[in-house]
C-alpha positions in Angstrom: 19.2 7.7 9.8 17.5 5.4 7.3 13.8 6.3 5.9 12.3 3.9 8.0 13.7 5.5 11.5 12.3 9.4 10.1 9.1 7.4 9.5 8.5 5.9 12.7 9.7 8.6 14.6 7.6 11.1 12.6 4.3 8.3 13.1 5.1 7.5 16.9 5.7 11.3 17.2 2.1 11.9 15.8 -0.1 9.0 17.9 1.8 10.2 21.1 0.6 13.8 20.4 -3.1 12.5 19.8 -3.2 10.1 22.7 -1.3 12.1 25.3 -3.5 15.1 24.4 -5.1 15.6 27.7 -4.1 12.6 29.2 -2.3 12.2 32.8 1.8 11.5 32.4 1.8 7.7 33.0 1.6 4.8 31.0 -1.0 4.4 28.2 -3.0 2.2 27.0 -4.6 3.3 24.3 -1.8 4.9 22.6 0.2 1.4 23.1 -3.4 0.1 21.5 -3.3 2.1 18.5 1.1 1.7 17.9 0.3 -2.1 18.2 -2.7 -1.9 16.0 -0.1 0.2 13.5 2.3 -2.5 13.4 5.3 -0.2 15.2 5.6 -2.9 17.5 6.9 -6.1 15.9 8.7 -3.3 12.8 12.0 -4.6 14.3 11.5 -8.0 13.9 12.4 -7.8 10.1 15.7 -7.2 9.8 14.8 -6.1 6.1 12.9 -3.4 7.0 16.1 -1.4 7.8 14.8 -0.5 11.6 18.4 -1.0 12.7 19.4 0.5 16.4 19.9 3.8 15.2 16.7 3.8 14.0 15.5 2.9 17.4 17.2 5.3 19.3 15.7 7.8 17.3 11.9 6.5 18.6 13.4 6.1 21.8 14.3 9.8 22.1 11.0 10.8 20.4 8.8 9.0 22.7 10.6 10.7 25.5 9.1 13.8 24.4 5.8 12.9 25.6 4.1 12.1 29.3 2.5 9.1 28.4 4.9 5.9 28.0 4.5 2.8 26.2 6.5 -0.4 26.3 7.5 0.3 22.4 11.3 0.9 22.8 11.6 -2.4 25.0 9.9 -4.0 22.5 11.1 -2.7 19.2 13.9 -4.1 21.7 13.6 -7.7 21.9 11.8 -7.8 18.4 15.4 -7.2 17.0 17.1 -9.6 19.5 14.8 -12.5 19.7 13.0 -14.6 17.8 9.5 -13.5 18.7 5.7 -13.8 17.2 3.7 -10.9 16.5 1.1 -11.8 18.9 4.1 -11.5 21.9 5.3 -8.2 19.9 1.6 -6.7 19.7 0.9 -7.3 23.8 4.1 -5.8 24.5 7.6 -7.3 25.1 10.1 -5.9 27.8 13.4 -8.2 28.2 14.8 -9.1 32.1 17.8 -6.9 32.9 19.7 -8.7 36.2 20.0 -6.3 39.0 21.9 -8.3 41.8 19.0 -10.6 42.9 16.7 -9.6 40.7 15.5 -9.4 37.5 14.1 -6.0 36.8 11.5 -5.8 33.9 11.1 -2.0 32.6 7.8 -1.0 31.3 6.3 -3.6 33.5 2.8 -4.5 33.6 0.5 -7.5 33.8 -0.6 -7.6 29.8 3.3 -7.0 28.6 5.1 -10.0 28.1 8.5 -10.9 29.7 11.3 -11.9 27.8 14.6 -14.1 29.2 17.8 -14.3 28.6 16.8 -16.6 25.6 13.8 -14.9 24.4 12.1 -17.4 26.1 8.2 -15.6 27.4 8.0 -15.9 31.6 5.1 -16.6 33.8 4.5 -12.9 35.4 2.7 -14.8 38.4 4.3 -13.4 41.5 6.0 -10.3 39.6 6.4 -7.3 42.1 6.0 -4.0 40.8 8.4 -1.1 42.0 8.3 2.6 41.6 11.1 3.5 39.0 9.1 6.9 38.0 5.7 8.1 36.8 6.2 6.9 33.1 7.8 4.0 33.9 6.7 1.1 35.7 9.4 -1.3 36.7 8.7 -5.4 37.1 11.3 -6.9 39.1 11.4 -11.0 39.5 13.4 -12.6 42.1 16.3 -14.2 40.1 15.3 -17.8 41.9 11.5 -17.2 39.8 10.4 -20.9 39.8 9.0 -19.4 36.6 13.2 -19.1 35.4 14.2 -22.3 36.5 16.6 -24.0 34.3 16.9 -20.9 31.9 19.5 -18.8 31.3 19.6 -14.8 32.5 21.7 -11.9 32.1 24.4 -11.7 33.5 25.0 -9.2 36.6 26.3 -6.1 35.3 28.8 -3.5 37.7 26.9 -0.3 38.9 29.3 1.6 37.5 27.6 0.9 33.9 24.1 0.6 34.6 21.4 2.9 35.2 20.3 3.6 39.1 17.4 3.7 40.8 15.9 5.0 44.0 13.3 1.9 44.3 16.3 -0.2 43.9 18.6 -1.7 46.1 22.3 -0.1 45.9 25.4 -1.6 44.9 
């Protein structure tokens, strides 16, 4: 793993201990407050920074060390696959993953923004929230959104390689 994915890890490691401290498992927003305020959350966007996907599976597996969540791996995420200001980067960004008529959001919530196909930010009017689990709240957008109209989405992908979930609809 490069220096950069030992130092994030190592920093995210550190504000998730001081934040959670205390806190109830769930999402936080004053830990996402000071890892924005950091700049951890638009690190991926420079592809010279060397924060390459190993890098980020490295502060995905820290932050799932902790009870509180943040949208940071979604967004270190789409920071690396789109082309995306800091101000998106700094609210949060969590791309649409297609879930047979809907769009599912992870690490929903109504100040993160929503990221298309594209990389395109969507209108989060009428987004419905669904229980995925305590630490992760899940958007999920009807994939006829009039906010997706005329923009691409993913593409449908089988069960058989994709994550399940209770709150979801079966295959």
């Amino acid at each position: 793993m490069a220096e950069v994915g030992t130092m994030a890890s190592d920093n995210v490691a550190e504000i998730l201990q001081d934040r959670g401290a205390g806190a109830p498992a769930g999402p936080s927003s004053a830990a996402w407050a000071v890892l924005a305020d950091g700049g951890w959350a638009s690190i991926s966007a420079d592809a010279e920074n060397g924060m390459e996907l190993r890098e980020i599976q490295e502060v995905a597996r820290t932050t799932g060390r902790f009870a509180v969540s943040t949208p940071l791996v979604a967004t270190l995420l789409a920071g690396r696959w789109f082309d995306l200001g800091d101000d998106v980067l700094d609210r949060g960004a969590v791309p649409l993953v297609r879930r047979d008529d809907r769009l599912v959001a992870p690490y929903f919530a109504s100040d993160v923004a929503i990221v298309d196909g594209e990389g395109a930010v969507v209108d989060a009017a009428g987004v419905e929230t669904l229980v995925f689990a305590d630490l992760v709240p899940l958007g999920a957008v009807h994939a006829e959104h009039p906010a997706l109209e005329g923009r691409s989405s993913p593409k449908h992908v089988p069960c058989s390689q994709q994550w399940r979930s209770a709150a979801l609809t079966s295959c």
